[in-house]
C-alpha positions as CSV (number, residue, x, y, z in Angstrom):
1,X,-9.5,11.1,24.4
2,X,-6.8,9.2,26.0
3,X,-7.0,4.8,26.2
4,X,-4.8,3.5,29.2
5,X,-3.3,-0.2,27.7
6,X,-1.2,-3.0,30.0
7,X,2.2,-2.4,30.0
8,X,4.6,-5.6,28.8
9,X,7.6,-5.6,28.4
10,X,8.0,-9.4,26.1
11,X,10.0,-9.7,23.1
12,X,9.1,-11.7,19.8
13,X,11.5,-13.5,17.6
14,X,11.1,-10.2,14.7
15,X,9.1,-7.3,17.0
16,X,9.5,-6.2,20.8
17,X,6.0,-6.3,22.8
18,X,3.4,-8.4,23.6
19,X,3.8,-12.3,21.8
20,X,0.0,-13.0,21.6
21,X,-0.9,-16.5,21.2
22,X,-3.5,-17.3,18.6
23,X,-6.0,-19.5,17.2
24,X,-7.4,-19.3,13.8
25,X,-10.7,-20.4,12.0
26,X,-11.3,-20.4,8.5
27,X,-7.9,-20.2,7.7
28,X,-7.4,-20.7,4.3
29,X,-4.0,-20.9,3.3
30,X,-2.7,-18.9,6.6
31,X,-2.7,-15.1,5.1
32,X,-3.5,-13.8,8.8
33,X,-1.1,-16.3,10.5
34,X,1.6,-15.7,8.3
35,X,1.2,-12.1,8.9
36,X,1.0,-12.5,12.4
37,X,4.1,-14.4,12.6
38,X,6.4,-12.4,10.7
39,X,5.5,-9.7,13.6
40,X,6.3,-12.3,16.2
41,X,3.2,-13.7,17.1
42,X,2.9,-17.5,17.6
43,X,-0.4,-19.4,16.3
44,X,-1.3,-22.8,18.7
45,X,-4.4,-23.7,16.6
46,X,-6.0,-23.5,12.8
47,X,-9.5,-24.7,11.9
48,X,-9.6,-25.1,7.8
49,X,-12.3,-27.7,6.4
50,X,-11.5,-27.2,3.0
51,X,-8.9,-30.1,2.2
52,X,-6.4,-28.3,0.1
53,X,-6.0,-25.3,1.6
54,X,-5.6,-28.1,4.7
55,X,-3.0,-29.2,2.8
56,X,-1.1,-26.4,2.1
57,X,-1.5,-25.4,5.8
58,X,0.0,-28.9,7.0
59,X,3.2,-27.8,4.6
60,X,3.7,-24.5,5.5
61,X,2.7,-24.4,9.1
62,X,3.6,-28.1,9.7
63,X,4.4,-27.6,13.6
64,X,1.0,-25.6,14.3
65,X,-2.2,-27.9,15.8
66,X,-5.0,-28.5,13.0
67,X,-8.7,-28.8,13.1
68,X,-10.8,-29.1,10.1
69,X,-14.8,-28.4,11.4
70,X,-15.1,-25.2,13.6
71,X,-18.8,-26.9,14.6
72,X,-17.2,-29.7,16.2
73,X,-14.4,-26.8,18.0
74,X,-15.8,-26.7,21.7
75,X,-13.5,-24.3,22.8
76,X,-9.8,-23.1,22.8
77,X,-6.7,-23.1,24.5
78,X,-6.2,-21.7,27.9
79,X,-3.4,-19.7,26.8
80,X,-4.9,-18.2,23.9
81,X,-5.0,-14.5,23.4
82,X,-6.0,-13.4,20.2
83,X,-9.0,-15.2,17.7
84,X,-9.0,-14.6,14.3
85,X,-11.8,-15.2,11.5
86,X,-12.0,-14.5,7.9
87,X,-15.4,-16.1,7.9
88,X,-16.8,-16.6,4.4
89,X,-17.6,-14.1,2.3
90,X,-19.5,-15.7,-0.2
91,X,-23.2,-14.7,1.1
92,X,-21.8,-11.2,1.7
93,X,-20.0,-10.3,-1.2
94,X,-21.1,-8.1,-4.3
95,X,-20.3,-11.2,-6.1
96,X,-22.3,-14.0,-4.3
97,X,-25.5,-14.7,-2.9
98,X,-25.8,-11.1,-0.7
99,X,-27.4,-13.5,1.6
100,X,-26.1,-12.0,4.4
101,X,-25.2,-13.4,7.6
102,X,-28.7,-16.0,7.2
103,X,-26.7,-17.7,4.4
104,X,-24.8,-20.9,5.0
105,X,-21.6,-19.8,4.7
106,X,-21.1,-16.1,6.1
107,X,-23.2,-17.6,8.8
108,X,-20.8,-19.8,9.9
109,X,-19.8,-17.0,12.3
110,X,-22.2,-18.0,14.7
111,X,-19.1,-20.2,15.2
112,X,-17.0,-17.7,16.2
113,X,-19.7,-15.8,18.8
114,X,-20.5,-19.4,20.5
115,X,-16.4,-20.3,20.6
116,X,-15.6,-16.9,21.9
117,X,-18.9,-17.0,24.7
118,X,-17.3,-19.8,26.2
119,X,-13.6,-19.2,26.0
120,X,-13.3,-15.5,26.1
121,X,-10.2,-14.6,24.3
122,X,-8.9,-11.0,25.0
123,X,-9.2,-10.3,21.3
124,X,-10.9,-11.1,18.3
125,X,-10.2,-10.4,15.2
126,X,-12.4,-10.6,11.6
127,X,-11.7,-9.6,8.2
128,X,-14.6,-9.6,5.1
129,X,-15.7,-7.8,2.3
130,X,-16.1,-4.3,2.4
131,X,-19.7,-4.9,1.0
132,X,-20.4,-5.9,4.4
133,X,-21.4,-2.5,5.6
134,X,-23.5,-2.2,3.2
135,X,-25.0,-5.1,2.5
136,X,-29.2,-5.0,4.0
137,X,-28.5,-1.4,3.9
138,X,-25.6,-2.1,7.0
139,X,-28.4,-4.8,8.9
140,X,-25.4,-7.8,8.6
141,X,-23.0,-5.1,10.4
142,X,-25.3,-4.3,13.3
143,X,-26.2,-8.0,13.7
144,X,-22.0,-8.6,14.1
145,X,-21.5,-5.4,16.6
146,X,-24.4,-6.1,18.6
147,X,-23.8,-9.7,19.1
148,X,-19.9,-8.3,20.2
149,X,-21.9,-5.5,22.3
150,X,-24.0,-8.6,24.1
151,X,-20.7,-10.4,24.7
152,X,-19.3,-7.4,26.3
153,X,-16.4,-7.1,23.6
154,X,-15.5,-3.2,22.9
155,X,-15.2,-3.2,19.1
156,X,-13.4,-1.2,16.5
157,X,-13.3,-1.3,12.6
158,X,-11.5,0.2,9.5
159,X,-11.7,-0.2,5.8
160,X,-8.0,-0.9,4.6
161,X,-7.1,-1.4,1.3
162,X,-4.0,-3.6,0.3
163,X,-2.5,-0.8,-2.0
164,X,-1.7,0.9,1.0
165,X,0.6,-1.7,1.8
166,X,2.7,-1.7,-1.3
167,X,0.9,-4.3,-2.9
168,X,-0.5,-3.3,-6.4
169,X,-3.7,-4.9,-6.2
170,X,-7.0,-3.0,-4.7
171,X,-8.1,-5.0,-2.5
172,X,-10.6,-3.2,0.2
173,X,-11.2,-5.7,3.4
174,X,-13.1,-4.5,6.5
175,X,-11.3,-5.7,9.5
176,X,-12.9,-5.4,13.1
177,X,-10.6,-5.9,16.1
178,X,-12.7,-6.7,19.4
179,X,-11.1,-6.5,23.5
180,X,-12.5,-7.5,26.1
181,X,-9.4,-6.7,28.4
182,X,-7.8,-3.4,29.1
183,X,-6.7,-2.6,26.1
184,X,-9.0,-0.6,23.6
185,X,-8.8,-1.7,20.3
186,X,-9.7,2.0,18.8
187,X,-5.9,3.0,18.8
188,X,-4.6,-0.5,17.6
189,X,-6.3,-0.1,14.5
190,X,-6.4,3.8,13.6
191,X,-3.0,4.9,14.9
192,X,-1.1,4.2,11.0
193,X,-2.3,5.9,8.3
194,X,-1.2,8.1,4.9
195,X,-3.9,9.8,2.7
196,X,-4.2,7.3,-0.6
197,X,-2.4,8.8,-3.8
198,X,-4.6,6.9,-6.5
199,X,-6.5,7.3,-9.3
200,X,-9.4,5.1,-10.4
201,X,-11.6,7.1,-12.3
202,X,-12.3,6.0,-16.3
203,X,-10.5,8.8,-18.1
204,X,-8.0,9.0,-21.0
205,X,-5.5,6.4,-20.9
206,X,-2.3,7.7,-20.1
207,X,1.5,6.8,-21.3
208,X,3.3,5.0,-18.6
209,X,0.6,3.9,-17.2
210,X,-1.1,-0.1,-16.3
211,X,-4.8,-0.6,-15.9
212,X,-6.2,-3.4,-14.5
213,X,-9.7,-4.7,-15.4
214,X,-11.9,-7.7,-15.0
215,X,-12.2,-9.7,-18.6
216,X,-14.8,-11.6,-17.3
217,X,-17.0,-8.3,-16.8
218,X,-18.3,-5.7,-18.4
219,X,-21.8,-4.6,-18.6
220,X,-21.4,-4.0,-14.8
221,X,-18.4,-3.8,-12.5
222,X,-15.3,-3.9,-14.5
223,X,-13.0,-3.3,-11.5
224,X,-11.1,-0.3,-13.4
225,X,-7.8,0.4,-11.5
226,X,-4.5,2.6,-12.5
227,X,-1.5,1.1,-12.3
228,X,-2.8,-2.2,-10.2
229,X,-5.2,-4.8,-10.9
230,X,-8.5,-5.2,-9.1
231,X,-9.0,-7.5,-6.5
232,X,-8.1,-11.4,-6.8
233,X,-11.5,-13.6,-7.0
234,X,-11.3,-17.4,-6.2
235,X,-12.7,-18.1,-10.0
236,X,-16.1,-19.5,-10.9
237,X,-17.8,-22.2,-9.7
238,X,-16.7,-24.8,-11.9
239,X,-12.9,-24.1,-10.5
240,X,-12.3,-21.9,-13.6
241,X,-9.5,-19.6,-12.7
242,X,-10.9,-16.0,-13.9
243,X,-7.3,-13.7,-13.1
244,X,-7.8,-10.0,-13.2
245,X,-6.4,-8.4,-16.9
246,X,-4.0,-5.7,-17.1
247,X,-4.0,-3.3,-20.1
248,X,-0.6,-1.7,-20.7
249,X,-0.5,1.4,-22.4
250,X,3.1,1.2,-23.9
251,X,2.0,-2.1,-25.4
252,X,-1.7,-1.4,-26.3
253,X,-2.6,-4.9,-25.2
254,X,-4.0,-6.9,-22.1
255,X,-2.3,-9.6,-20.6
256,X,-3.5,-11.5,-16.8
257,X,-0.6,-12.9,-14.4
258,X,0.5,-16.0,-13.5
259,X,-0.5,-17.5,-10.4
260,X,3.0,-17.0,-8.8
261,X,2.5,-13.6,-9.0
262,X,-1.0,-13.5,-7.8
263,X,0.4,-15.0,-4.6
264,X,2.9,-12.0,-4.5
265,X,0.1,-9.8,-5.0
266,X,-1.4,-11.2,-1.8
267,X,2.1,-11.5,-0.1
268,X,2.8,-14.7,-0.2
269,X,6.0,-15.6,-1.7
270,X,5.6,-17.6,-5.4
271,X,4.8,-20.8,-5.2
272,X,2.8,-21.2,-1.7
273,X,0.2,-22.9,-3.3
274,X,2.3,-24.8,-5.7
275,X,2.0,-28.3,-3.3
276,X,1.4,-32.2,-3.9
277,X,-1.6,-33.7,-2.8
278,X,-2.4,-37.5,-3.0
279,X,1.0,-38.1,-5.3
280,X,-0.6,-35.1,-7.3
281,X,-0.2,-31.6,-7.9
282,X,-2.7,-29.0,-7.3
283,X,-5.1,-27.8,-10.0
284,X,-4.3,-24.4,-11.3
285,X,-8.1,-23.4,-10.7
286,X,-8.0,-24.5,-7.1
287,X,-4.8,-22.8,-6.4
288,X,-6.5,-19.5,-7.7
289,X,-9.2,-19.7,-5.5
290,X,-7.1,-20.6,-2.4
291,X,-5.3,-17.5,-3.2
292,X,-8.4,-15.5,-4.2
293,X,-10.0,-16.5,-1.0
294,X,-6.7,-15.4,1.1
295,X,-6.1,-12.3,2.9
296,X,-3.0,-10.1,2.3
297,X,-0.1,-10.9,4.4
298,X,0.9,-7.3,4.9
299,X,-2.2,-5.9,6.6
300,X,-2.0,-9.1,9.3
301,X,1.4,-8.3,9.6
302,X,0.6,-4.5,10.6
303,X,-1.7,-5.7,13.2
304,X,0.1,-7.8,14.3
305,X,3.0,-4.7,14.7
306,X,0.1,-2.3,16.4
307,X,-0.9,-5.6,18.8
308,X,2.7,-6.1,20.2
309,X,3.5,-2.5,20.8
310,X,-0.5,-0.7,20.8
311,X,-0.8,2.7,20.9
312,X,-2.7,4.4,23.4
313,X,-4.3,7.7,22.3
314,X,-6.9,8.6,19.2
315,X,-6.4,12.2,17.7
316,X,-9.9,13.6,19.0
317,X,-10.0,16.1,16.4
318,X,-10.6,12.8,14.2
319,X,-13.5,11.2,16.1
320,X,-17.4,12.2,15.4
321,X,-20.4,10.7,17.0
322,X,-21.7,8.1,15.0
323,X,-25.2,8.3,13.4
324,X,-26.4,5.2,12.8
325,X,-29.4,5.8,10.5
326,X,-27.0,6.6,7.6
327,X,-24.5,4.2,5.8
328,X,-21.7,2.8,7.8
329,X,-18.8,4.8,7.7
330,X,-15.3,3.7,6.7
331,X,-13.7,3.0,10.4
332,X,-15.8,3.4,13.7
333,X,-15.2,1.9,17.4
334,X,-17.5,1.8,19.9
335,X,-19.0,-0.2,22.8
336,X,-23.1,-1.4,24.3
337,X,-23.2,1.8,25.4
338,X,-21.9,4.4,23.1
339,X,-20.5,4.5,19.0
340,X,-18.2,6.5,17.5
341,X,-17.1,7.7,13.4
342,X,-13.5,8.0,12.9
343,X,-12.1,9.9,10.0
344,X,-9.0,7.6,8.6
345,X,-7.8,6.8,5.3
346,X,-7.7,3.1,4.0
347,X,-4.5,3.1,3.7
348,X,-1.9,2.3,6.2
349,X,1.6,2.3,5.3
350,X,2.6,4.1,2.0
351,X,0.1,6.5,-0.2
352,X,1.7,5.3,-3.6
353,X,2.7,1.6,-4.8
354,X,4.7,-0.4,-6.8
355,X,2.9,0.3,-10.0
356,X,1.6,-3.1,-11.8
357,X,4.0,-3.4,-14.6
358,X,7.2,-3.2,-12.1
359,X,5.7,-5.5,-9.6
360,X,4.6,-8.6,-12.5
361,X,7.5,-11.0,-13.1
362,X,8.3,-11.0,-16.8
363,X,6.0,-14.1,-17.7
364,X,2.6,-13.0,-18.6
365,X,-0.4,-15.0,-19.6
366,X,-2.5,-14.1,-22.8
367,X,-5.9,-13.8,-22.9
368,X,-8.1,-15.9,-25.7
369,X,-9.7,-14.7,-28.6
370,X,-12.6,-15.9,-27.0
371,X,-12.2,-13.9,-23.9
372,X,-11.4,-11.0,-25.7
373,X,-14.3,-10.8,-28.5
374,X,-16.9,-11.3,-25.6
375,X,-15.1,-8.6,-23.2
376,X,-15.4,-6.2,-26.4
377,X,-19.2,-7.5,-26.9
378,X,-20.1,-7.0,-23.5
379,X,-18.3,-3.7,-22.3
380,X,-20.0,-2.3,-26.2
381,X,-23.5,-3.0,-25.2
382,X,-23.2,-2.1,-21.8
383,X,-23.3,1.4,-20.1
384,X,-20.3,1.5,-18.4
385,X,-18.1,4.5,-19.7
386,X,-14.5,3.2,-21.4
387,X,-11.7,4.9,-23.2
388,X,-12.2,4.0,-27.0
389,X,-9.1,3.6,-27.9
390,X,-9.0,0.9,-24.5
391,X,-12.0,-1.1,-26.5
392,X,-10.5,-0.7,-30.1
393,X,-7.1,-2.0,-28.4
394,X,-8.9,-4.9,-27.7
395,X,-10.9,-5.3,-30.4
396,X,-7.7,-5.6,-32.6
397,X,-5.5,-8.1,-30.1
398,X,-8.4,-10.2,-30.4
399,X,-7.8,-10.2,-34.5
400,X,-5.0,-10.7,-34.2
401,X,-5.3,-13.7,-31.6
């Protein structure tokens, strides 16, 4: 199966290819854009409505045009070539409403369809949850290809998780690339990939080893991952920050991160976040869900690699026809007329990582006795399986607390 792409012969500032210009909604604190640029891509336009992550985008991106309502965004540039949403995922997500695309936030990407029905940008580009092919037993996934399929985009998408990109934290994003030009976006996004060297079943703890786990769990998903920490969440409602925990084995204790090194964990460099606002700094709560919210740098930086110099070909041997009445599968491309399954790992770049304890600067938070004696309680009732001596650990740090 070989896919004929234009032939260009511009150089970027870091990559030689294509220089795509983009727009961005939903930008948050400019994960994609950032990524994007450091492959040599050049952003015109970012649409952010939440006022601090505004803010940090006017400091960090001061040259780049800002909008803050995508509703009042009639369309873009003329010279715009590439789109880019990471609508909200809180109607979507295993940990919000599960509304689907009828809640008020995911379904904000009716935004993005009516923007891209009237300008018609060569690509688009979304990133969400992986619970999104899932999610109304994959119904929110066929509502997003078919509305692409109507707007005559071809379409292709790929689980990738951030570990595969050196960053110790797993952190599984669907991202779907859409063209409507020459280029198919199938080989763009599936040419890369290493099989995944991890390990995150719930065994014996073992010596040299991190695990990272979610204190604010534990009757139910406790985000259990060796030697990284599960993914970042933008904290609770009340602007709480809730940091993932990581157990170290040589230590028998749990500690969480400091927010400088969350941003590294997204690839950021420390202290993106850490701006003034009205005379005032930023609250440590809203900084953790700016970077909770965020998407790692490193994956937007490999697309933005694959965009400027695409491939052309897909291994065949690779690609399966896709049946539709079963779950989504992990990566699949496809057009109106015909869909595809496409056997690829979710990671990209490198099978192993950093492991946690090498990657954390040496400042390390502690959790409270309070966290720690309701962590016990909960993961002691519940029926998730633990290693004992992981519970008793924690049982006895949160004596001695």
């Amino acid at each position: 199966m070989t896919l004929k792409h234009n032939e260009t012969n511009q150089l970027s500032n870091l990559t030689s290819g294509r220089r795509l210009q983009i727009a961005g909604l939903f930008t948050g604190i400019g994960g994609i854009e950032l990524g994007l640029h450091q492959s040599g891509h050049e952003t015109q336009l970012m649409c952010e409505i939440d006022p601090l992550a505004s803010a940090v985008l006017s400091k960090r991106f001061g040259n780049v045009a800002k909008c803050s309502d995508v509703a009042e965004l009639n369309s873009l540039p003329k010279s715009i070539d590439l789109l880019t949403a990471g609508f909200p995922c809180q109607d979507i997500s295993l940990a919000g409403t599960r509304a689907g695309l009828a809640g008020s936030r995911s379904g904000l990407i009716s935004e993005v369809f009516r923007i891209i029905a009237t300008s018609k940008p060569e690509f688009l580009l979304l990133e969400n949850v992986q619970n999104l092919l899932r999610l109304g037993r994959g119904a929110t996934m066929r509502e997003i290809l078919a509305e692409l399929d109507r707007l005559k985009y071809r379409w292709a998408y790929r689980v990738v998780d951030s570990r595969g990109f050196g960053l110790p934290q797993r952190r599984k994003r669907v991202i779907i690339l859409a063209s409507r030009g020459d280029l198919s976006p199938a080989p763009i996004l599936f040419a890369r990939h290493v099989d995944a060297e991890t390990d995150d079943t719930v065994g014996l703890l073992e010596q040299g080893h991190s695990y990272g786990f979610y204190w604010t769990e534990g009757r139910r998903g406790v985000g259990w991952t060796q030697d990284a920490v599960p993914p970042i969440k933008g904290g609770s409602g009340l602007g709480i920050p809730s940091p993932p925990a990581i157990f170290d084995v040589a230590t028998m204790t749990a500690t969480t991160p400091t927010i400088g090194d969350a941003e590294r964990l997204q690839g950021f460099e420390c202290d993106w976040t850490n701006i003034f606002l009205n005379d005032a700094p930023i609250k440590l709560g809203a900084r953790w869900k700016m970077v909770g919210n965020a998407v790692s740098v490193p994956v937007a930086k490999w697309l933005g690699e694959e965009l400027a110099q695409p491939a052309s070909e897909l291994d065949e041997t690779r690609v399966s026809d896709l049946i539709e009445k079963r779950a989504w599968p992990n990566a699949a491309f496809g057009d109106a007329k015909k869909r595809y399954a496409f056997k690829v790992s979710t990671h990209v770049e490198t099978p192993t990582h950093q492991p946690i304890g090498e990657f954390l600067g040496l400042e390390r938070n502690s959790l409270s006795k309070k966290a720690l004696t309701g962590y016990v309680k909960r993961a002691r009732e519940g029926s998730k399986r633990f290693p004992p001596e992981f519970i008793d650990a924690l049982q006895r740090q949160a004596e001695l607390s």
